[in-house]
ROTOR-569592 format. One record per residue: y negated, z negated, x of N, C-alpha, C, O, CB in turn; residue in one letter. Coordinates in pm, whole numbers, padded with zeros to 5 digits, always signed. Last residue first. Glycine has a CB too. Example, Ala and Ser with C-alpha at 12.3 -4.5 7.8 and 13.67 -1.06 7.14 Angstrom:
+00225-00708+01285+00106-00714+01367-00003-00787+01290-00114-00804+01341+00060-00572+01408S
+00569-00780+01319+00450-00780+01230+00330-00780+01320+00332-00846+01424+00447-00905+01131A
//
This chain:
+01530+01076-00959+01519+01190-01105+01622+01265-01059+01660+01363-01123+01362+01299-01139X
+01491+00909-00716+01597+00877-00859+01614+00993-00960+01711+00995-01036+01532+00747-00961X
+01215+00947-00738+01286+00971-00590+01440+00998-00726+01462+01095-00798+01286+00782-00423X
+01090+00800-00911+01086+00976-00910+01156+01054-00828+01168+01176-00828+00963+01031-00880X
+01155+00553-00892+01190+00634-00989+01197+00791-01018+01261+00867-01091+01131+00594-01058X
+01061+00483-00593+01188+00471-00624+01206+00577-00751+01265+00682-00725+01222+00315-00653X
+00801+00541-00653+00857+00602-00592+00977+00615-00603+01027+00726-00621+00833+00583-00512X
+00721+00314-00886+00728+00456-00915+00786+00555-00825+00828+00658-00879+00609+00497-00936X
+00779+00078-00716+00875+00137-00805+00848+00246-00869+00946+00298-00923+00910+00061-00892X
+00569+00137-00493+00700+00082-00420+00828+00141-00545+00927+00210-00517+00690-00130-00398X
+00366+00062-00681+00354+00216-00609+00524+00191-00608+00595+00220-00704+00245+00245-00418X
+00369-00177-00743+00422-00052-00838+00475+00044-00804+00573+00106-00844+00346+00007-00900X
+00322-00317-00552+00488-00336-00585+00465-00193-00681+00555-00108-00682+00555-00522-00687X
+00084-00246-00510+00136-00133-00435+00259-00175-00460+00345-00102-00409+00097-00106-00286X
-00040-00355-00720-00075-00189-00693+00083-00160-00584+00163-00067-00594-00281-00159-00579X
-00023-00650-00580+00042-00563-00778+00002-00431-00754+00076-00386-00842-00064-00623-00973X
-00116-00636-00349+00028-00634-00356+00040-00584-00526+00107-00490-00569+00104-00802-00310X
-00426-00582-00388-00297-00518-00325-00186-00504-00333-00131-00394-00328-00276-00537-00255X
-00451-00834-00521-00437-00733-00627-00387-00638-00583-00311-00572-00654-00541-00692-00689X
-00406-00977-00320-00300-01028-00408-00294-00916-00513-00195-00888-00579-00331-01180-00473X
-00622-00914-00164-00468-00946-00093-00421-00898-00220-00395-00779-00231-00410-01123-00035X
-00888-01002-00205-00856-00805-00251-00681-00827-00228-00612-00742-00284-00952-00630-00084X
-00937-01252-00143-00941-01216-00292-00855-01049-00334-00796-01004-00432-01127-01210-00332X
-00955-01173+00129-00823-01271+00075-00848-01247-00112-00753-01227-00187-00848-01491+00141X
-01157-01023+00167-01051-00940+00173-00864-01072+00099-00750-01057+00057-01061-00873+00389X
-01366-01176+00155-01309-01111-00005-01191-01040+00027-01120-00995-00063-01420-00991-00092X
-01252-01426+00355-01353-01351+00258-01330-01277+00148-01273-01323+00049-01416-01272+00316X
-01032-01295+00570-01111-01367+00518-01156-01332+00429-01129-01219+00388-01180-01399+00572X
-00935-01015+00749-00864-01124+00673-00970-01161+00681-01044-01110+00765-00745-01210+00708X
-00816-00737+00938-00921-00735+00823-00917-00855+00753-00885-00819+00640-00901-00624+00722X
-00660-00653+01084-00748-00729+01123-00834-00768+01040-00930-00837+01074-00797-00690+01207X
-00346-00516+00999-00451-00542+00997-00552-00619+01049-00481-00715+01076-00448-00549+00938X
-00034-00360+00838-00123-00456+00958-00273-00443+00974-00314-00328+00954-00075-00421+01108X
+00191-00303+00614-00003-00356+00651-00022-00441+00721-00031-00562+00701-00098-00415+00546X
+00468-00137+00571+00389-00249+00649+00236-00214+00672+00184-00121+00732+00458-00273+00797X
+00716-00087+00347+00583-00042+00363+00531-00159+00443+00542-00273+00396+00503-00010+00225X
+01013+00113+00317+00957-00032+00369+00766+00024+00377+00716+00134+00403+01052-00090+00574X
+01295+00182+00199+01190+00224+00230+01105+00088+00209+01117-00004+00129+01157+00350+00155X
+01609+00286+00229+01535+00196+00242+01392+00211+00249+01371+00282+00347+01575+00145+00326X
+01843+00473+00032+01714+00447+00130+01695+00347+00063+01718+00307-00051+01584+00547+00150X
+02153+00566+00001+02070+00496-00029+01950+00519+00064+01965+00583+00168+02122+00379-00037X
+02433+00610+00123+02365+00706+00037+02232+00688+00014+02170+00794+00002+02420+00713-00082X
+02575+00408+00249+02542+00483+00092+02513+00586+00022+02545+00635-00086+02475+00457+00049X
+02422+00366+00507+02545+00450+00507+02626+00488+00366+02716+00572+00360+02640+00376+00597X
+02044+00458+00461+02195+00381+00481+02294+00435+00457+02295+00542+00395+02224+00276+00413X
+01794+00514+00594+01877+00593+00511+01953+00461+00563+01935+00390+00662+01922+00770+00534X
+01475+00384+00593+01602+00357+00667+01709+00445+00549+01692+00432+00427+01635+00159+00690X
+01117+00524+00643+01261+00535+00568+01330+00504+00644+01316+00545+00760+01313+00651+00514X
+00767+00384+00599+00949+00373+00702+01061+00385+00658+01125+00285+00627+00996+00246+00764X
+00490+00393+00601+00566+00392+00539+00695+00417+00592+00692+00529+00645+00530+00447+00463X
+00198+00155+00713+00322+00248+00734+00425+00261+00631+00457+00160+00568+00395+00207+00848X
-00117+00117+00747-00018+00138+00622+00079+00218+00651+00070+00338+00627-00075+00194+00503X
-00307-00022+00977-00246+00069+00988-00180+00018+00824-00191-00098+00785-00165+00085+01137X
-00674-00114+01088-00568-00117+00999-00446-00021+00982-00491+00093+00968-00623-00119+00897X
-00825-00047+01266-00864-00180+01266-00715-00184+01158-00652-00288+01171-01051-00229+01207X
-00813+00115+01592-00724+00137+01439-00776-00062+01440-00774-00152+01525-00469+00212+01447X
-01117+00293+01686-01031+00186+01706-00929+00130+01608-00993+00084+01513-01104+00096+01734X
-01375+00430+01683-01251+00486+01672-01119+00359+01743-01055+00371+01848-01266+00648+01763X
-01480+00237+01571-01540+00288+01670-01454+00313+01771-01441+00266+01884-01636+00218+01706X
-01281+00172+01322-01404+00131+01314-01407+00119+01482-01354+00022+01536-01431-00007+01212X
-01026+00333+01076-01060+00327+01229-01257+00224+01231-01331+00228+01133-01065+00555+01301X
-00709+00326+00867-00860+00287+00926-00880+00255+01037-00810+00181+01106-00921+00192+00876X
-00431+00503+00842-00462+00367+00897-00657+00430+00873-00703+00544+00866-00374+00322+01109X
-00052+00551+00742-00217+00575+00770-00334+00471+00776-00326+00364+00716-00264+00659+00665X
+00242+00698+00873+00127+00611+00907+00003+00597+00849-00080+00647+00925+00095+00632+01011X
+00584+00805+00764+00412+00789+00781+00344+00685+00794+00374+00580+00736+00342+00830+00685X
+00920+00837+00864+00759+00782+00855+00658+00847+00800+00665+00970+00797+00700+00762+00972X
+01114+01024+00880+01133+00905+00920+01013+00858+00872+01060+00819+00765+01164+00885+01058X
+01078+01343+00706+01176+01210+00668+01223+01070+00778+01334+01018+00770+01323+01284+00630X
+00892+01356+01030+00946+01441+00928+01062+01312+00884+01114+01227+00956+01013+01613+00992X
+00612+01124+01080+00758+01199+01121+00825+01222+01063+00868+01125+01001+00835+01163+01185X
+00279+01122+01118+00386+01196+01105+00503+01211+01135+00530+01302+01214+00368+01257+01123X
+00001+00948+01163+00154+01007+01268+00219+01005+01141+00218+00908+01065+00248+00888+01421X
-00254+00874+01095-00203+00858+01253-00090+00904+01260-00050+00911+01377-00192+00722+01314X
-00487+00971+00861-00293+01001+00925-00319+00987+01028-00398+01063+01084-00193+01151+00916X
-00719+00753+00685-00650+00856+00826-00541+00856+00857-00483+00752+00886-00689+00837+00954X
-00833+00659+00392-00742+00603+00522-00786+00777+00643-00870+00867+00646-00497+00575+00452X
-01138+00659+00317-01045+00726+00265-00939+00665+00439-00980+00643+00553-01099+00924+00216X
-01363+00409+00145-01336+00517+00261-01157+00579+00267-01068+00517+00207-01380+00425+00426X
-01367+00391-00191-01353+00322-00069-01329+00437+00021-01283+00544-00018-01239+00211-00067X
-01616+00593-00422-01490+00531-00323-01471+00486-00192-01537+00525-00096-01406+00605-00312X
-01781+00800-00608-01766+00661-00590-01585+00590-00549-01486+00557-00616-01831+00604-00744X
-01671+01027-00668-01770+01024-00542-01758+00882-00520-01725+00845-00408-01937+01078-00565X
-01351+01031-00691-01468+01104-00740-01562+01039-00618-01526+01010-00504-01516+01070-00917X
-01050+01021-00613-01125+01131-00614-01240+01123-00596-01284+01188-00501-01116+01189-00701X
-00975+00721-00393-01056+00766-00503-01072+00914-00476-01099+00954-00363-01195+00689-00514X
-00827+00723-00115-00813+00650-00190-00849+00636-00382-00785+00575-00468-00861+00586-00114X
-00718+01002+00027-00847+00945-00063-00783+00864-00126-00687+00899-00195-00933+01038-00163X
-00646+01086+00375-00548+01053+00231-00656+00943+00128-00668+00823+00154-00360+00944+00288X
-00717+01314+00607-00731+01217+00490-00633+01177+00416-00533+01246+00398-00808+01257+00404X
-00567+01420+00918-00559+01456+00773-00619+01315+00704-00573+01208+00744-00388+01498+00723X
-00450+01336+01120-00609+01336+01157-00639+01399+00988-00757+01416+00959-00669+01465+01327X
-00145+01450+01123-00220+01376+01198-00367+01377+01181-00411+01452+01268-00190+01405+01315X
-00014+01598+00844-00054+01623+00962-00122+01485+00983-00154+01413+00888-00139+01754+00974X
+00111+01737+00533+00057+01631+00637+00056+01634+00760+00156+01692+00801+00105+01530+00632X
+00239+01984+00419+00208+01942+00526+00123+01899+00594+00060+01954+00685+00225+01983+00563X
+00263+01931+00165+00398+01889+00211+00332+01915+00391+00391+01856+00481+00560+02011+00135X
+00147+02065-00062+00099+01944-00015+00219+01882+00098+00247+01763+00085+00068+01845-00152X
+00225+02323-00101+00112+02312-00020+00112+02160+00011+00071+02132+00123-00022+02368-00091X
+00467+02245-00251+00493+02280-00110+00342+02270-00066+00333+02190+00027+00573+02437-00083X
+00483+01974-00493+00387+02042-00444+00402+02136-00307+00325+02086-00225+00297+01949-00432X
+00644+01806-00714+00651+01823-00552+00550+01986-00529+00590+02096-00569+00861+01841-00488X
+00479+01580-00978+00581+01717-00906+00557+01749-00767+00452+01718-00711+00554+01869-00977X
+00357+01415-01099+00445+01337-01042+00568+01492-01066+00673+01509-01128+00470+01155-01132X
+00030+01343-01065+00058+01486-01050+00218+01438-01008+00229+01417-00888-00052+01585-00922X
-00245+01247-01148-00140+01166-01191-00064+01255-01200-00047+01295-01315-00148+01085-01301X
-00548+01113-00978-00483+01207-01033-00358+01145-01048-00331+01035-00999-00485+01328-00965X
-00795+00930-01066-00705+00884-01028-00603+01046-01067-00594+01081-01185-00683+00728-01099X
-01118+00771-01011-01075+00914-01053-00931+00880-00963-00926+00831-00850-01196+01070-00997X
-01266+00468-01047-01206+00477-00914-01098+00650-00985-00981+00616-01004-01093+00280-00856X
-01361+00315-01244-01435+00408-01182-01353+00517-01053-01395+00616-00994-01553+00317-01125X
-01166+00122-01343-01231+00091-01229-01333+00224-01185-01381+00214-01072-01117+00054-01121X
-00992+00313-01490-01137+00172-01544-01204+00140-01473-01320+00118-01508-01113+00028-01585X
-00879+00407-01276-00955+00534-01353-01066+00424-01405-01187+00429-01379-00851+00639-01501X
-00709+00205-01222-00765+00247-01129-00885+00381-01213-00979+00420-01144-00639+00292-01017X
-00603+00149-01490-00668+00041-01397-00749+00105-01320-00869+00078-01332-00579-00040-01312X
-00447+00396-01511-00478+00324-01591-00601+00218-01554-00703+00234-01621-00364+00277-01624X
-00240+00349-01295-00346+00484-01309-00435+00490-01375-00525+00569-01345-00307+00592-01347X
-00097+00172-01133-00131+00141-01245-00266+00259-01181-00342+00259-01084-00143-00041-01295X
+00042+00414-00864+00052+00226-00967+00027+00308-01058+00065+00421-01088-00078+00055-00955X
+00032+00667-00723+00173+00591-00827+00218+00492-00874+00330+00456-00912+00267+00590-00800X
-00156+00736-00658-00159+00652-00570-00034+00580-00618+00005+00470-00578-00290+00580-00556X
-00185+01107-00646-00197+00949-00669-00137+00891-00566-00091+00927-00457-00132+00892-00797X
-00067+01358-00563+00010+01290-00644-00078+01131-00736-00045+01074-00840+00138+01254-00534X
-00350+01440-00471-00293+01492-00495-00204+01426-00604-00242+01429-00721-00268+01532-00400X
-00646+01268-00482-00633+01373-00506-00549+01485-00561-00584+01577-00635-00653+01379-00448X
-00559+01014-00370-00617+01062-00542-00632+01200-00549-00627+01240-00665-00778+01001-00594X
-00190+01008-00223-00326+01085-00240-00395+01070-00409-00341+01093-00518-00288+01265-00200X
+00124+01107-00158-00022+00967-00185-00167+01040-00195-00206+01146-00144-00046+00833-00013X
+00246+01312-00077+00185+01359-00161+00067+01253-00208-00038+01280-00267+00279+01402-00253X
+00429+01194+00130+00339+01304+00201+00236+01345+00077+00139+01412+00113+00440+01452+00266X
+00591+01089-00036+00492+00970+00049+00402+01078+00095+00283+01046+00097+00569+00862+00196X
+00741+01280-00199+00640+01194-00275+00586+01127-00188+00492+01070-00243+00686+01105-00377X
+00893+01352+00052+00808+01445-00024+00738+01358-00090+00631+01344-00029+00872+01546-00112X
+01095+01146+00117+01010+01153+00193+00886+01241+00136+00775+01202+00172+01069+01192+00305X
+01297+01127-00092+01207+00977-00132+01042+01037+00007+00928+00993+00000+01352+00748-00054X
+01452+01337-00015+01444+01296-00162+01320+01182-00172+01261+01168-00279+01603+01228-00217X
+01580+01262+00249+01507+01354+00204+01439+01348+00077+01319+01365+00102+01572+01445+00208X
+01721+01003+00197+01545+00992+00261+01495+01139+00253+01373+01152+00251+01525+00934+00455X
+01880+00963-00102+01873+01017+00050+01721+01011+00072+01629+01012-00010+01939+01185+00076X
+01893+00722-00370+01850+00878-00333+01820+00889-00185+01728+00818-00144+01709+00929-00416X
+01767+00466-00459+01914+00551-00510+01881+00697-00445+01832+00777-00524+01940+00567-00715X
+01586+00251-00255+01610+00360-00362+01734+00455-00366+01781+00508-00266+01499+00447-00355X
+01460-00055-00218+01603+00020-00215+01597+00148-00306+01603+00136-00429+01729-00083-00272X
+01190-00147-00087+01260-00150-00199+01351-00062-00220+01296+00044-00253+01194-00149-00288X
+00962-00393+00058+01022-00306+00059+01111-00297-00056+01128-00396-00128+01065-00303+00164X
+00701-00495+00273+00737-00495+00159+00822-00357+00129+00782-00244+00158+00620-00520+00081X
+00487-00708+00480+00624-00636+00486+00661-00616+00316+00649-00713+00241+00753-00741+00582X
+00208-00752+00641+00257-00766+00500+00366-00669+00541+00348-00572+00615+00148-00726+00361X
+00003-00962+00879+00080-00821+00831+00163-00852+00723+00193-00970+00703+00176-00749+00943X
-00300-00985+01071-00189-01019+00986-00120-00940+00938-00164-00824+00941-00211-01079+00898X
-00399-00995+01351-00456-01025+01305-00340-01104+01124-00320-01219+01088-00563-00909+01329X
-00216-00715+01515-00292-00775+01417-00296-00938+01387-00192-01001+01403-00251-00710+01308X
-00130-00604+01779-00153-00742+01765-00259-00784+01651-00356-00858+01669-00196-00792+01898X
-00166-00322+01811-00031-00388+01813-00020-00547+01818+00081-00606+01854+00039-00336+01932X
-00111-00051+01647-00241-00185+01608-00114-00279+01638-00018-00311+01568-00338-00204+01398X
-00008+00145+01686-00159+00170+01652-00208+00062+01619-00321+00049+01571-00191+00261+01547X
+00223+00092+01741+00188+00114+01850+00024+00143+01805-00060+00160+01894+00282+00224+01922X
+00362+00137+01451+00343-00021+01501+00229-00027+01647+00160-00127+01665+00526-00090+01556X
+00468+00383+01441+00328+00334+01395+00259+00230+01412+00137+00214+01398+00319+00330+01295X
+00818+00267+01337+00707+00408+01391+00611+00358+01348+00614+00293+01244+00716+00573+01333X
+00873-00092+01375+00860+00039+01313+00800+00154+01416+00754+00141+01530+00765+00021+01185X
+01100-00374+01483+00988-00272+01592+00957-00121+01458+01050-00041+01464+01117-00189+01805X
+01176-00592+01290+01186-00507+01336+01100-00369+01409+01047-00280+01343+01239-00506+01272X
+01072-00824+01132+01056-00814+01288+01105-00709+01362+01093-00712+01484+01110-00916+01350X
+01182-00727+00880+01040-00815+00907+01008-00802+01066+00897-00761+01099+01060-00998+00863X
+01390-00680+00939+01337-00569+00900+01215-00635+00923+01140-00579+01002+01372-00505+00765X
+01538-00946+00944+01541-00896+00993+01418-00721+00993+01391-00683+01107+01659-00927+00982X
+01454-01099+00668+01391-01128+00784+01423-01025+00911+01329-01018+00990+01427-01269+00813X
+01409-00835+00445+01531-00926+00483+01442-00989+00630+01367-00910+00689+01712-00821+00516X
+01179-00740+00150+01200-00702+00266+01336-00842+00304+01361-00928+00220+01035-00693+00357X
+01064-00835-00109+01187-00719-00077+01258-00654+00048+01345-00567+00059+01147-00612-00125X
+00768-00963+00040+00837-00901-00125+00923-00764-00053+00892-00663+00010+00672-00829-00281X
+00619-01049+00227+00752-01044+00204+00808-00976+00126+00915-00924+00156+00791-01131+00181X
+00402-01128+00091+00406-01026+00245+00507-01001+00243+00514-00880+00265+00378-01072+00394X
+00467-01257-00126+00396-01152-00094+00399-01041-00024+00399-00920-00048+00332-01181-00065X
+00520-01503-00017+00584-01437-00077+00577-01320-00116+00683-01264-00146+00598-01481-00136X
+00277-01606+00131+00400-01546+00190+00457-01457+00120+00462-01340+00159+00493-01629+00217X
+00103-01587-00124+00026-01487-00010+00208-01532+00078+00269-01426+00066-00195-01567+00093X
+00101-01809-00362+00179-01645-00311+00162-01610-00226+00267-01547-00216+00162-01528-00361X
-00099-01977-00210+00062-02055-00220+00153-01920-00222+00244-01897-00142+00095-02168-00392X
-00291-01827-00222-00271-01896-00131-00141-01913-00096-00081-01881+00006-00325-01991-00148X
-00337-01754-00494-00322-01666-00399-00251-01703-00283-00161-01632-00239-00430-01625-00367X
-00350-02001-00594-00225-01962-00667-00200-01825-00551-00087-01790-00518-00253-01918-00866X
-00589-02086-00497-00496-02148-00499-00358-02044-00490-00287-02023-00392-00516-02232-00611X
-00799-01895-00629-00761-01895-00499-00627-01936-00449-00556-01863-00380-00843-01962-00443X
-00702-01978-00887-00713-01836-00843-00683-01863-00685-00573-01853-00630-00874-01760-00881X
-00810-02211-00936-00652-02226-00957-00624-02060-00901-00507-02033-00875-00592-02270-01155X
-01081-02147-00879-01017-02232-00742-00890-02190-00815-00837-02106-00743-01051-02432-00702X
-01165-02022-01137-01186-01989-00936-01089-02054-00871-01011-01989-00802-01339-02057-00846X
-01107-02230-01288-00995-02107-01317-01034-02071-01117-00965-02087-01017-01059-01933-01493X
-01329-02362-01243-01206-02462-01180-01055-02323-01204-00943-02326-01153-01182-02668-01319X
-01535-02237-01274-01524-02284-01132-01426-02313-01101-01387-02311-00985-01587-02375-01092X
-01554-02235-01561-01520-02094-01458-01491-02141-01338-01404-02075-01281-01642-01980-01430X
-01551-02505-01624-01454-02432-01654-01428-02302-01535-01334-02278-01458-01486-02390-01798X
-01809-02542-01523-01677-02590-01460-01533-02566-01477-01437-02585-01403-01675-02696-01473X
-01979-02342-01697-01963-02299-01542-01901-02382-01446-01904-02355-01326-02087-02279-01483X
-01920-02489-01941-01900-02373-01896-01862-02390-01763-01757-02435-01717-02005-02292-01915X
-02047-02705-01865-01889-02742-01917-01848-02574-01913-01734-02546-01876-01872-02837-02113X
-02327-02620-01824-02202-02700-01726-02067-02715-01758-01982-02737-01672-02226-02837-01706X
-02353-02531-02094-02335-02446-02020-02240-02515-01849-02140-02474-01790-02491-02384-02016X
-02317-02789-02217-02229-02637-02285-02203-02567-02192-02090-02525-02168-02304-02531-02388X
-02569-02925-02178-02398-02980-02131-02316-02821-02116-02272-02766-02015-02297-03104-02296X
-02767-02753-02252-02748-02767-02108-02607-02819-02077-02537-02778-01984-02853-02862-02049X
//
């Protein structure tokens, strides 16, 4: 009987240094790679959820014109390109992960009211929705609950006078507490990836 209490305080007390450690990251987080300015900057898509609840800014400089970096965001998809983390993880998870890192013309026209699957196979989270489209400036895609955007995922090319893009990803949302503060932090390691597989393929 001790063994097992000395157990299940052990597990209890990793729980909390978990929560914790979420807690204390969760700015740094929202933040990752972005300048305070860009943080408050008005995006495309912002108009679908205009007083969340909370929002995550995250961004990352890529060597290559916004033509070049806009084709791989129109391709997100389990279906099509992926989701361009850890593919690996997401397949363990049950979660069917395609891993397609070529430009596709059929897949190039996204549209408004279009899916984007989070999971191929049958077992999966509900699949986002395209709210908006703008040729090499944006994409949007968001969740609805009685047709109401409870969440938007924008993606936002800034070309610079380099040569360079900027590309910024914002999650706004209403969705906070509960397990969704546990789901935060594994969000952000999926999607810093996503953020550098784009960069790299953008780069080829």
């Amino acid at each position: 009987m001790k063994k097992i209490l000395i157990v299940v305080g052990i597990l209890l007390g990793v729980l909390v240094l978990v929560v914790l450690l979420a807690v204390i990251l969760t700015p740094w987080m929202d933040r990752w790679g972005t300048t305070p300015e860009e943080r408050t900057q008005n995006f495309p898509g912002d108009v679908f959820l205009m007083n969340p609840a909370r929002a995550a800014n995250r961004g990352i400089t890529i060597n290559a014109p916004v033509e070049k970096v806009y084709p791989w965001i129109l391709q997100i998809g389990a279906d099509k390109s992926g989701m361009y983390s850890y593919t690996w993880l997401e397949n363990l998870m049950n979660c069917e992960m395609a891993k397609d890192e070529t430009i596709h013309p059929e897949w190039q026209n996204l549209a408004a009211g279009d899916l984007m699957k989070m999971c191929a196979g049958d077992f999966a989270p509900p699949p986002y929705i395209v709210a908006e489209v703008l040729p090499n400036q944006a994409v949007t895609f968001g969740h609805q609950a009685n047709d109401t955007w409870e969440e938007t995922w924008q993606f936002v090319l800034f070309p610079q006078t380099d040569g360079t893009t900027r590309l910024i990803t914002r999650t706004s949302t209403n969705m906070i507490g509960g397990i969704w503060e546990v789901i935060r932090p594994i969000s952000f390691v999926m999607e810093r990836k996503m953020l550098l597989t784009i960069k790299g393929l953008s780069e080829q």
